[in-house]
C-alpha positions as CSV (number, residue, x, y, z in Angstrom):
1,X,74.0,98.2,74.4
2,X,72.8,94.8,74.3
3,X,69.5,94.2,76.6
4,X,70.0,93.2,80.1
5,X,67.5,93.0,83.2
6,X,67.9,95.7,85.7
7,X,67.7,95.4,89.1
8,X,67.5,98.0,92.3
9,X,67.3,95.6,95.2
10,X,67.1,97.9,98.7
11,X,69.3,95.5,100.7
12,X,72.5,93.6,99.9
13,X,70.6,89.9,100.5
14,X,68.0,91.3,97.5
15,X,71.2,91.9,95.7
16,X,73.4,89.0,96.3
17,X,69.8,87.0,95.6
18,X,69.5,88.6,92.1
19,X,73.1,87.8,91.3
20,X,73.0,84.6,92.1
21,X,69.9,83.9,90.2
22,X,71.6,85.7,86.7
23,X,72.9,83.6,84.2
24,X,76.0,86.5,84.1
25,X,75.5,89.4,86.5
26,X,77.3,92.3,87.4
27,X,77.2,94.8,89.7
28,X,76.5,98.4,89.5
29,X,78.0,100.8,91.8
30,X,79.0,104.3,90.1
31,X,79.0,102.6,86.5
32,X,82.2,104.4,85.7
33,X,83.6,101.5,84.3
34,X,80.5,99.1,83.4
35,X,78.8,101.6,81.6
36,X,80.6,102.7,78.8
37,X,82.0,99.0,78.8
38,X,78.4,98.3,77.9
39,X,77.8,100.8,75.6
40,X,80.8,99.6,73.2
41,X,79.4,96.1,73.6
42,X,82.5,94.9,75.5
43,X,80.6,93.7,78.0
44,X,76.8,92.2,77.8
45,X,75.7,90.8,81.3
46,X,72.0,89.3,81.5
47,X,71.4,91.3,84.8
48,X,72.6,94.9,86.7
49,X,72.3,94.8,89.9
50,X,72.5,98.5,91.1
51,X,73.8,98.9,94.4
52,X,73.2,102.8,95.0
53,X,70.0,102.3,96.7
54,X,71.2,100.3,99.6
55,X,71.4,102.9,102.3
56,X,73.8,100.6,104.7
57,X,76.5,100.3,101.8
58,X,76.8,105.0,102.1
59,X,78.3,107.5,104.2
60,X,81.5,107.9,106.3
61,X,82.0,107.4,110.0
62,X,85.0,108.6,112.4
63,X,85.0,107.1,115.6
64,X,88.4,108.3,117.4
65,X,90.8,107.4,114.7
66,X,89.2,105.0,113.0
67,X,87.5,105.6,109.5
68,X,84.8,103.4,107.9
69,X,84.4,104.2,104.6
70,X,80.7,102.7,103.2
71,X,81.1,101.1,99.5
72,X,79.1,103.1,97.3
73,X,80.3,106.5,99.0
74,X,80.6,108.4,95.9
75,X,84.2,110.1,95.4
76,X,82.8,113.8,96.0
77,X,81.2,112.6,99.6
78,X,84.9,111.2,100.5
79,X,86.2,114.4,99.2
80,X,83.9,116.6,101.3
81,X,83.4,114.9,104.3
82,X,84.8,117.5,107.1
83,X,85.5,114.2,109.9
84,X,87.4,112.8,107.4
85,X,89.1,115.6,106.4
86,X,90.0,115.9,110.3
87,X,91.2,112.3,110.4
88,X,93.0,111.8,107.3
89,X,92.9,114.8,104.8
90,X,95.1,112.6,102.1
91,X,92.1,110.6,101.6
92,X,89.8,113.6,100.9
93,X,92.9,115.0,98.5
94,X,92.7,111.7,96.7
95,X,89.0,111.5,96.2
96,X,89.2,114.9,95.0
97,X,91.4,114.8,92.5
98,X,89.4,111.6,90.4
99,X,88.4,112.4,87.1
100,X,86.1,115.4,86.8
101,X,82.8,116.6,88.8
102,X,80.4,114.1,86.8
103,X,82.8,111.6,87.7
104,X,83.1,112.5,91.2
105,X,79.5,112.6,91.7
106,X,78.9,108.9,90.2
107,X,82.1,107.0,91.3
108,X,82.5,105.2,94.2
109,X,84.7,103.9,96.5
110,X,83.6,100.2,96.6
111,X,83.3,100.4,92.4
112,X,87.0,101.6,92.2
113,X,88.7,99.0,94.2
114,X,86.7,96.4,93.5
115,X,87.5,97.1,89.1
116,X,91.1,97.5,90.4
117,X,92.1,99.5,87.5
118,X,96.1,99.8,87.6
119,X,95.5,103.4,87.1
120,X,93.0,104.4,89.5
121,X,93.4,106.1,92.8
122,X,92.2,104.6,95.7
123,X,93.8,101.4,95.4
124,X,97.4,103.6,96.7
125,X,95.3,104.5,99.7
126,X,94.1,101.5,100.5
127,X,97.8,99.7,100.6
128,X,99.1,102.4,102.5
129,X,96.4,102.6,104.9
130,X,96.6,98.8,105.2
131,X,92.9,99.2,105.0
132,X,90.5,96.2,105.5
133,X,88.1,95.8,103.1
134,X,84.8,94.0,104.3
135,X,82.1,92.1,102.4
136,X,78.9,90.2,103.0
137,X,80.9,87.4,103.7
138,X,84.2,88.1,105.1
139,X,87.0,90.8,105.9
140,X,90.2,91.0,103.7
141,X,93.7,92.9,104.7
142,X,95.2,95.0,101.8
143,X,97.6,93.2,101.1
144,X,95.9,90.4,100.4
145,X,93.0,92.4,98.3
146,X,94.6,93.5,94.8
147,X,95.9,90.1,93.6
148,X,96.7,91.4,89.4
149,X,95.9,93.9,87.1
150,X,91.7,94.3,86.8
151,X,91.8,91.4,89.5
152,X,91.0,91.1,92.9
153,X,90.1,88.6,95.8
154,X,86.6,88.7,95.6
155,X,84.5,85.7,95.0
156,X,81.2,85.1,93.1
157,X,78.6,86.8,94.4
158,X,80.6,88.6,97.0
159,X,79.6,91.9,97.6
160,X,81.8,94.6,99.0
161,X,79.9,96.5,102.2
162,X,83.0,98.7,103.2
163,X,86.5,100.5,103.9
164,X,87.8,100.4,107.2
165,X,91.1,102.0,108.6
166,X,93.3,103.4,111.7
167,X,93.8,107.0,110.9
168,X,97.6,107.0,110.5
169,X,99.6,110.2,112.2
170,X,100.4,111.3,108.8
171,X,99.8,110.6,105.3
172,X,100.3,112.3,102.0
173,X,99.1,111.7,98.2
174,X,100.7,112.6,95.0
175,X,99.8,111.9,91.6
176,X,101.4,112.6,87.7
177,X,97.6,112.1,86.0
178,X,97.0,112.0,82.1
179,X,95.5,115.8,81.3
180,X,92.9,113.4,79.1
181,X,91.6,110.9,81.6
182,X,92.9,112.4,84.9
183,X,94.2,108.9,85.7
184,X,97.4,108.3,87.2
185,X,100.3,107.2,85.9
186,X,101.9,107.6,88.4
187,X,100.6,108.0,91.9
188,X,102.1,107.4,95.7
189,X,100.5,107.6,98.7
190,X,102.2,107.4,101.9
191,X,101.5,106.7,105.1
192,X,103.0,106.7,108.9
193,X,101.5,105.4,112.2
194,X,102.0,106.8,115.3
195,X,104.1,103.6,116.2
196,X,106.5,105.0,113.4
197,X,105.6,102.7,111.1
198,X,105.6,103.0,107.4
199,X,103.6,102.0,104.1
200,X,103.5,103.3,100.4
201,X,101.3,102.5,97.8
202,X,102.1,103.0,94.4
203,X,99.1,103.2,91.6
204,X,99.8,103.6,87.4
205,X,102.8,103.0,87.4
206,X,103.2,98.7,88.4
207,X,102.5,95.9,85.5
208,X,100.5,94.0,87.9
209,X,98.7,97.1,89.1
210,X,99.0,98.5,92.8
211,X,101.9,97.4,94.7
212,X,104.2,98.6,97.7
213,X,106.9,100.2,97.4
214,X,109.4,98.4,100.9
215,X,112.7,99.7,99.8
216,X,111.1,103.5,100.3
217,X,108.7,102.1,103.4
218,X,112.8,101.7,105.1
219,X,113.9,104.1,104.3
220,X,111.2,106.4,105.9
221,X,111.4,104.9,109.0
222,X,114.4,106.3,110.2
223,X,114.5,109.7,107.8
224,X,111.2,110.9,106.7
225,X,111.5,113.3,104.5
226,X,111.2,114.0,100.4
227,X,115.1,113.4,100.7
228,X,114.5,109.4,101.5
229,X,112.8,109.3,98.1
230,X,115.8,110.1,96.4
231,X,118.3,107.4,97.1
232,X,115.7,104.8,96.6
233,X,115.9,102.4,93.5
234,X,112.6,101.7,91.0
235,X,113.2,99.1,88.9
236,X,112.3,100.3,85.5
237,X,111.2,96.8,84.2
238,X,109.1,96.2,86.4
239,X,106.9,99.4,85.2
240,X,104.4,99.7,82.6
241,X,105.6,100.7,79.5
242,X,102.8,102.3,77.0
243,X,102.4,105.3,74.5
244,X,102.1,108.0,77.4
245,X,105.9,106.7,78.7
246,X,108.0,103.6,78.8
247,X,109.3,102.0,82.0
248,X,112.6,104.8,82.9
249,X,109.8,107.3,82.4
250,X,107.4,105.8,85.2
251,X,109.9,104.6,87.7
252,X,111.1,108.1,87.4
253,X,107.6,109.7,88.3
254,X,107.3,107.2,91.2
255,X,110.3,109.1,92.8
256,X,109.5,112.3,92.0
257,X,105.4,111.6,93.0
258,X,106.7,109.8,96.6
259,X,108.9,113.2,97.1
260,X,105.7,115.0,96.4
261,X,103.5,113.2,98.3
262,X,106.0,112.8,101.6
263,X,106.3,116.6,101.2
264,X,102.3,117.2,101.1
265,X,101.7,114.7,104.7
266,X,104.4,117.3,106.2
């Protein structure tokens, strides 16, 4: 690793100050993704600035149906958290199934969405959710969030604080994960209000990362059940295409994971 200043500010000011005052800065959250970035010298910032000690950015709150969701919640916390389980036990599945217990234990929320790795987990969530995601400076929908692969909204020196949602009246997450990395590639999650309302999110699978899946969103409005999944279209070039499976391979697993997950919400 090449040498770099560390920093463990104890509010997000101290932290936003010691980013802006880096000649190239990055933030630490879990370190999932920085970490061993570092450590094959992909990445060399000047500064860290490690979030984990900021006691406002943790925990998870239910008030009636809504969820807030702190940023450095770790994935395990998400996983375990009973009012949330209560509220919305797809979220808890999700957080569950990431990688492996080290993994679990390190990784957070605010980490994952704000990398936007076209493989990872929560990203599905928050589409379907139409989640808001706030930060010190402003509050962003969903939709407007996860703008490309590995990109996202977020500005310079904008710090993610948290995850906010309406519980929906049910909501279901399936993935297809590499046995290697446990990342997806293919995940759905779905997701309907009590105003019969519908959203799917679709992770490891797009070329430009998390996207919504409409043509299955109508069709679940007026027949939800695995069976909608079946007569909807994927279009295969629009789907990654590596070594683990080309494009028909993916757009496949997208039907199969949406019957799965539709299936799981009940």
């Amino acid at each position: 690793m090449y040498a770099t200043k560390y920093h463990r500010p104890s509010s997000v000011d101290e932290a936003v100050a010691a980013l802006a005052g880096a000649d190239d800065g990055k933030l630490l959250a879990g370190g999932m993704t920085l970490l061993p970035t570092m450590k094959q010298r992909l990445a060399s910032p000047s500064d860290v600035v490690d979030l984990r000690h900021i006691a406002d950015l943790s925990g998870v709150a239910v008030d009636g149906s809504f969820v807030t969701i702190g940023a450095t919640t770790t994935h395990a916390a998400v996983a375990g958290d009973a009012a949330l389980r209560s509220a919305c036990s797809a979220v808890c599945e999700l957080a569950g199934g990431i990688g492996d217990p080290h993994v679990r234990n390190m990784g957070t929320i605010g980490g994952s969405i704000a990398n936007n790795d076209p493989a990872a987990d929560y990203p599905a969530a928050i589409m379907a959710l139409n989640a808001t995601v706030h930060t010190n400076q402003r509050s962003i929908d969903a939709d407007d969030f996860f703008t490309g692969m590995f990109e996202t909204a977020l500005e310079d020196n904008e710090v993610i604080s948290s995850v906010t949602f309406d519980a929906p009246e049910k909501a279901g997450y399936a993935k297809f994960d590499n046995p290697a990395s446990r990342y997806a590639m293919a995940g759905v999650f779905v997701a309907r209000k009590v105003d019969g309302s519908v959203r799917v999110g679709v992770t490891g699978a797009g070329q430009g990362g998390v996207f919504r899946l409409t043509a299955l969103e109508d069709a679940l409005v007026s027949n939800w059940s695995a069976d909608a999944a079946a007569g909807v279209s994927v279009d295969a070039e629009a789907m990654l295409s590596d070594i683990h499976g080309d494009g028909a391979y993916r757009a496949n697993l997208v039907k199969v994971m949406a019957e799965r997950a539709i299936s799981a919400a009940g």
